[in-house]
C-alpha positions as CSV (number, residue, x, y, z in Angstrom):
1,X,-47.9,56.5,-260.2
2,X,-50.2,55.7,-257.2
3,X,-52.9,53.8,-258.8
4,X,-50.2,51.4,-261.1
5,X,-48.3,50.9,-257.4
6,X,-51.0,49.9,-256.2
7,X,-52.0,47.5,-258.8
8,X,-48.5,45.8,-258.6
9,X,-48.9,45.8,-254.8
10,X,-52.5,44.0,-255.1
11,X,-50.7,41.8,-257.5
12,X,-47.9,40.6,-255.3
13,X,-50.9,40.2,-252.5
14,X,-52.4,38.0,-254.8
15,X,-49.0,35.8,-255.7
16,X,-48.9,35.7,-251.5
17,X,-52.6,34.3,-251.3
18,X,-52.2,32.1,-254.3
19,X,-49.0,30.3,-252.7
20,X,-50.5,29.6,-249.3
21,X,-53.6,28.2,-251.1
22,X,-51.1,26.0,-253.0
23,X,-49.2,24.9,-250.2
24,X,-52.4,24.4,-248.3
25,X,-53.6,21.7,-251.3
26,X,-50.0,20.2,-251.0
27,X,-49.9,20.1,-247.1
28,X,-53.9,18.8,-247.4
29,X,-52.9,15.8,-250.4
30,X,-50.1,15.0,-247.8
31,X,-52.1,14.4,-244.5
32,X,-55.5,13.2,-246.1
33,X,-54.0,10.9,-248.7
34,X,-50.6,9.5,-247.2
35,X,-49.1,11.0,-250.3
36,X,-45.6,10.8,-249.9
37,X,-44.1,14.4,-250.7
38,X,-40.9,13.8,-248.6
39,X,-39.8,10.6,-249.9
40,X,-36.5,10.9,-251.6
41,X,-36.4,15.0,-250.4
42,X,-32.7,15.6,-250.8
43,X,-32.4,14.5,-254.5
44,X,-35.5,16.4,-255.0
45,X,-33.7,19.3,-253.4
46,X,-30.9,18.9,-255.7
47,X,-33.1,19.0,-258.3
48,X,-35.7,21.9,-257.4
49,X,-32.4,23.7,-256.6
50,X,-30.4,23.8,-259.9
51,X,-33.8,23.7,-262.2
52,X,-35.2,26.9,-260.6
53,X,-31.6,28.5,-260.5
54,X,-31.5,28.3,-263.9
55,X,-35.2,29.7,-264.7
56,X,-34.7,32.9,-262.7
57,X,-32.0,33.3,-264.9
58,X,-33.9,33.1,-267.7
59,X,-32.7,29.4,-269.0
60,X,-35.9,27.9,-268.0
61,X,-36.7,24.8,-265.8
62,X,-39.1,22.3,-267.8
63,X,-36.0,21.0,-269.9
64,X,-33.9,20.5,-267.3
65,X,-36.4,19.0,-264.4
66,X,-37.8,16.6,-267.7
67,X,-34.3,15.5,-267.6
68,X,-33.0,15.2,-264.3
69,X,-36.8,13.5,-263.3
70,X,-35.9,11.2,-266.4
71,X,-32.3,10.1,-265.3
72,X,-33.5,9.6,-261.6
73,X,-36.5,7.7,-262.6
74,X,-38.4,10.5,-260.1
75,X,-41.6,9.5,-261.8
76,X,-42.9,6.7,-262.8
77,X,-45.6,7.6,-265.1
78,X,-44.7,9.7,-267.7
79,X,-48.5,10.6,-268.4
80,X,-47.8,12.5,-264.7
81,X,-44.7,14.6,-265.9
82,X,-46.6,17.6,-267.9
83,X,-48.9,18.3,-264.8
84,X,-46.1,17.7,-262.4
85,X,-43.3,20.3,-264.2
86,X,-46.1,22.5,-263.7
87,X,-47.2,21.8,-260.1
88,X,-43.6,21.3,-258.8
89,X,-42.3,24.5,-259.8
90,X,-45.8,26.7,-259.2
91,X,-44.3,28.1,-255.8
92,X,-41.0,28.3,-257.1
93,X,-41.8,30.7,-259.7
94,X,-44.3,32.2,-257.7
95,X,-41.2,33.8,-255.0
96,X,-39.6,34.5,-258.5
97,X,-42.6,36.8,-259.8
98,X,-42.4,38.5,-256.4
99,X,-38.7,39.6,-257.2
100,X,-38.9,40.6,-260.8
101,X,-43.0,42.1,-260.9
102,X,-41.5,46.1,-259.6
103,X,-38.0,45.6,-260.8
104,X,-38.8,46.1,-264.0
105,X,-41.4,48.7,-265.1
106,X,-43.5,47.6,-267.9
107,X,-46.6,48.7,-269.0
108,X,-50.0,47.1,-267.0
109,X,-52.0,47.5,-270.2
110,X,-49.7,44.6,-271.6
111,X,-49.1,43.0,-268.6
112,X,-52.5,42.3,-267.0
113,X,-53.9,41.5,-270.8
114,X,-51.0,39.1,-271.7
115,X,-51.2,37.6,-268.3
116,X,-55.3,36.9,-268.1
117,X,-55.0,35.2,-271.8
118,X,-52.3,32.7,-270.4
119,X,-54.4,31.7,-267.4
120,X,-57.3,30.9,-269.6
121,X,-54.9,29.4,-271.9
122,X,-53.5,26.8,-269.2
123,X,-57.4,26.1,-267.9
124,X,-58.1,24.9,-271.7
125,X,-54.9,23.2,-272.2
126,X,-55.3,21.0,-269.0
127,X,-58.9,19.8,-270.2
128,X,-57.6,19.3,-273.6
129,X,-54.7,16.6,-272.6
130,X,-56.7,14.8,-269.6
131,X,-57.9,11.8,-271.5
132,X,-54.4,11.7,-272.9
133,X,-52.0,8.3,-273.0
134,X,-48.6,7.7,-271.8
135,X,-47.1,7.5,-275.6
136,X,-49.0,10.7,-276.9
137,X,-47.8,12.7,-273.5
138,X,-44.0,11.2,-274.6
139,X,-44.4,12.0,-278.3
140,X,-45.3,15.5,-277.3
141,X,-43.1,16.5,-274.4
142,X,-40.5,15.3,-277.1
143,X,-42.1,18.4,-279.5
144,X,-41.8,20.7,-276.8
145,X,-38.6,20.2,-275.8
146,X,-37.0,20.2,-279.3
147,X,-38.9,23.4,-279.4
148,X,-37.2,24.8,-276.5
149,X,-34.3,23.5,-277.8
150,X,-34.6,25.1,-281.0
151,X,-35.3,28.5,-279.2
152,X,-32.5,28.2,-277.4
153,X,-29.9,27.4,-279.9
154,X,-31.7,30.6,-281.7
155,X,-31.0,32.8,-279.1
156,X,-27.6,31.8,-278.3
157,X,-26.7,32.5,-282.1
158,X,-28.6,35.7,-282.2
159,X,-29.2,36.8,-278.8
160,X,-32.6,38.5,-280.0
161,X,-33.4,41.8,-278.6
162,X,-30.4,42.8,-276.9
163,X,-29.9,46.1,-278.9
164,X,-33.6,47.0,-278.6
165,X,-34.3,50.4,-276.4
166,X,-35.4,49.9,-272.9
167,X,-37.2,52.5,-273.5
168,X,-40.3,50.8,-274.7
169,X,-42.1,49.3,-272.1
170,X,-45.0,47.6,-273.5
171,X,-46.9,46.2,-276.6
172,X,-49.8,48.8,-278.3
173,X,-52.7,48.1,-281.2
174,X,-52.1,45.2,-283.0
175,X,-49.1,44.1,-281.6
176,X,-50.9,43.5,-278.2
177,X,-53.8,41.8,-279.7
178,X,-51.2,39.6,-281.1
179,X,-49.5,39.2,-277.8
180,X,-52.6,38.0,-276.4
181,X,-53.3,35.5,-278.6
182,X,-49.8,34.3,-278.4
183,X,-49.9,34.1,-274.9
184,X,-53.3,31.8,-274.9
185,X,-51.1,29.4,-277.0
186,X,-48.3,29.8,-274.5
187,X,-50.9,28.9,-271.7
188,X,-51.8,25.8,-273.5
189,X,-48.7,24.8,-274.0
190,X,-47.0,25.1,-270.7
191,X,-50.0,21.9,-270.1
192,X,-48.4,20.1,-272.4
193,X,-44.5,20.6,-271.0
194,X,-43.5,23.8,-272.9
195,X,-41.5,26.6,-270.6
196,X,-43.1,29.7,-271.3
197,X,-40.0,32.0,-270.8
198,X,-37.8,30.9,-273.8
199,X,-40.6,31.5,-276.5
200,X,-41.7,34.9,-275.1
201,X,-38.2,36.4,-274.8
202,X,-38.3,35.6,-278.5
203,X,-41.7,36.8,-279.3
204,X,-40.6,40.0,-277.2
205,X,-37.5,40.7,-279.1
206,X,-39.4,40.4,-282.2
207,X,-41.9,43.0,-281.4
208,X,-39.0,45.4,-280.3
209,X,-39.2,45.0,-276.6
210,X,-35.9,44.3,-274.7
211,X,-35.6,41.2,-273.4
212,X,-35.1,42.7,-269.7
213,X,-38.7,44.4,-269.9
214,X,-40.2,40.7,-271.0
215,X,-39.0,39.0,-267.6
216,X,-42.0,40.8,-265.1
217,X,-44.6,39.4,-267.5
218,X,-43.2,36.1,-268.1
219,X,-42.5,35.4,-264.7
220,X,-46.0,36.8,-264.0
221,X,-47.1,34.3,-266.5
222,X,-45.6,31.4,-265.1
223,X,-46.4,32.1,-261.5
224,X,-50.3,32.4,-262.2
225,X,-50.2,29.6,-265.3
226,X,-48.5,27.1,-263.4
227,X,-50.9,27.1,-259.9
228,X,-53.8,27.3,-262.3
229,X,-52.7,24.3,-263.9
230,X,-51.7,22.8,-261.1
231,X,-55.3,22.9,-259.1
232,X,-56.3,21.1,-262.1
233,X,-54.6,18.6,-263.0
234,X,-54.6,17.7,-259.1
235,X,-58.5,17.3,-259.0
236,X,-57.6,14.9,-262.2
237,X,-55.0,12.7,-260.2
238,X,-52.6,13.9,-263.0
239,X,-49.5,14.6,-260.2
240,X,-46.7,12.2,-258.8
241,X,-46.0,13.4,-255.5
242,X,-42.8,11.7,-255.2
243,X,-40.7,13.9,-253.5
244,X,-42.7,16.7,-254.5
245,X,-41.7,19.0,-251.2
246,X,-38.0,18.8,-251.8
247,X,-38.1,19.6,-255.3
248,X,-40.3,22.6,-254.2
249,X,-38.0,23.5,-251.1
250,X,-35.5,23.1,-253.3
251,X,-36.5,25.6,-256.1
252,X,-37.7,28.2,-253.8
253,X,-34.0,28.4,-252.8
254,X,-32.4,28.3,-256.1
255,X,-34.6,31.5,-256.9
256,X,-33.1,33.0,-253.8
257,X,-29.9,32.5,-254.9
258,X,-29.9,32.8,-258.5
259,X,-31.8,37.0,-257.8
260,X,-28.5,37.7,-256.1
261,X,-26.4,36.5,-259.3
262,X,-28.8,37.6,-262.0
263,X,-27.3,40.8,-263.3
264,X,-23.8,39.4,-263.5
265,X,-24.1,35.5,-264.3
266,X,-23.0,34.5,-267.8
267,X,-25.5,31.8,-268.7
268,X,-24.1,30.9,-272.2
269,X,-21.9,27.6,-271.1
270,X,-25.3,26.4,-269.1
271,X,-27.3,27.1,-272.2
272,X,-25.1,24.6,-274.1
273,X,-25.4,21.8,-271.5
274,X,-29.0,22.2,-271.0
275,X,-28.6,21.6,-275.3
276,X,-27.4,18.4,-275.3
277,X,-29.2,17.2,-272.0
278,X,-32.4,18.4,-273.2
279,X,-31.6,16.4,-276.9
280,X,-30.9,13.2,-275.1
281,X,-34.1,13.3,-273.3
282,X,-35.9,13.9,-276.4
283,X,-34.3,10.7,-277.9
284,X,-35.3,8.9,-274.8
285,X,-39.1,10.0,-274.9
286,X,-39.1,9.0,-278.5
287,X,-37.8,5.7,-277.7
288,X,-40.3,4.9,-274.7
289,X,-43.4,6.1,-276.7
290,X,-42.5,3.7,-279.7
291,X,-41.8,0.7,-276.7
292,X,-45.6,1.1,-276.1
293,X,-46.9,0.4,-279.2
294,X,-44.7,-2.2,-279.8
C-alpha cells in the first residue's frame, strides 16, 4: 500500500505545484499586461460559484458557464470561449481533484494511463483549433453541447452504471487500451468546449465500472487537461480575461461547498434545467454563426 500512497501523495503535490504555476501566469498576465481579471468580479463570482457547484457534483460546468457567459455577454469573442471554459475553471477543478483523488480507490494502472493520454490529447486539440474562426468555434461548441446534452438526458433516463459492483476498481487488457484511446479524444475535445465528466461516467458504466470509481480519474483528468490547455491557448492570446479572478474565486468556493453536499444532494431537478438552458444556448450559437456569413 506504501508505494500506491505515495504515488497519490506525489500526485496531489503535483496538482499543488501546477495551481501556483497557474495562478502565477494569471497574477503575471494581470500586472504585466493591465489585463483586467477583476472587472465585473461579483457576477463572475456568481458564476464560478454555481458552475463549479454543479461539476463536483458530477453535472459538469462547460454547459452551464457557456450559458451564463452567453446571457451576461461575459465575453465578447466567442472564438475566446473554448480556451477560456478551460482556463477559468483549471484551478477550480484542480481543489476538486485534490478532494476526490484518495476518496475513492481506483486502480493507478488505469488512472495514470487514462490520465497521460488526456493531457496529450488537450496539447493536440489546442494546436488543432488555433487558426480557427468565430463561426466554426460557434458551430462546434453547438456540437458539443448538444452532445452533453444528449449524454445527459441519457443518463437521467438510464442512470448508467448504478448497479455495477464497486468492487471493480479499474479497466484491464483491451478495455484499458480502449480507455486510452477514448481518453485522447476526450483531451481533444475538452479544446473544443466538451466537459469531460459526462462522457466518461458513460464510457465507465459501459465498461462495468461504477460510476463512483470513475470520479478520481475524471476529476484527475480535468484538473491536469484544463491547465495544460490553458498554458496554451494563453501563449496564443486565445483567453478573455474579463472577470477571469471572480469566476475563479468563485468556483474554488462552489467546490468547497458542493464536497460537503456530494453524498446526499439529488442532482436530477438541476440536470433538467441545465437541459433546457444548455438547448437554448445551442440555438443561440447556431444563430450567431449563420449572422457571420450572412
Amino acid at each position: 500500500m506504501f508505494p500506491e500512497n505515495l504515488i497519490l501523495y506525489s500526485i496531489q503535490i503535483l496538482l499543488v505545484v501546477v495551481m501556483i504555476a497557474m495562478i502565477i501566469v494569471v497574477i503575471r498576465s494581470h500586472l504585466l499586461h493591465r489585463q483586467p481579471i477583476f472587472k465585473r468580479f461579483g457576477l463572475g463570482m456568481l458564476i464560478g460559484f454555481i458552475t463549479d457547484f454543479g461539476d463536483t457534483l458530477g453535472i459538469g460546468s462547460f454547459a452551464t458557464t457557456t450559458a451564463a457567459f452567453r446571457m451576461t455577454h461575459y465575453i465578447d469573442d466567442d472564438r475566446k470561449l473554448p480556451g477560456t471554459l478551460n482556463a477559468v475553471h483549471a484551478i477550480p477543478v484542480m481543489f476538486q481533484a485534490l478532494f476526490f483523488i484518495t476518496a475513492v480507490k481506483v486502480e493507478l494502472t488505469t488512472l495514470l494511463p487514462m490520465t497521460t493520454a488526456a493531457v496529450i490529447g488537450a496539447y493536440v486539440g489546442t494546436h488543432v483549433t488555433k487558426k480557427w474562426h468565430a463561426p466554426t468555434v460557434q458551430r462546434v461548441m453547438a456540437v458539443a453541447l448538444l452532445i452533453a446534452v444528449i449524454i445527459m438526458v441519457v443518463r437521467m433516463i438510464t442512470t448508467p452504471g448504478s448497479n455495477n459492483s464497486m468492487g471493480v476498481h479499474g479497466l484491464h487488457g483491451w478495455w484499458l487500451i480502449l480507455g486510452i484511446v477514448f481518453n485522447f479524444g476526450i483531451g481533444v475535445l475538452m479544446t473544443m468546449g466538451l466537459g469531460n465528466y459526462a462522457p466518461e461516467l458513460i464510457f465507465f458504466s459501459l465498461m462495468g465500472v461504477n460510476p463512483a470509481v470513475a470520479f478520481p480519474v475524471m476529476m484527475l483528468d480535468a484538473a491536469l487537461i484544463m491547465p495544460t490547455t490553458a498554458l496554451n491557448v494563453i501563449k496564443m492570446d486565445r483567453v478573455s480575461w474579463r472577470g477571469f479572478a471572480g469566476v475563479a474565486i468563485g468556483g474554488v468556493l462552489g467546490v468547497i461547498v458542493a464536497a460537503k453536499f456530494f453524498a446526499s444532494m439529488n442532482v436530477d431537478l438541476l440536470n433538467k434545467l441545465i437541459v433546457i438552458v444548455a438547448l437554448w444556448t445551442i440555438f443561440g450559437l447556431v444563430r450567431d454563426s449563420m449572422k457571420k456569413n450572412v
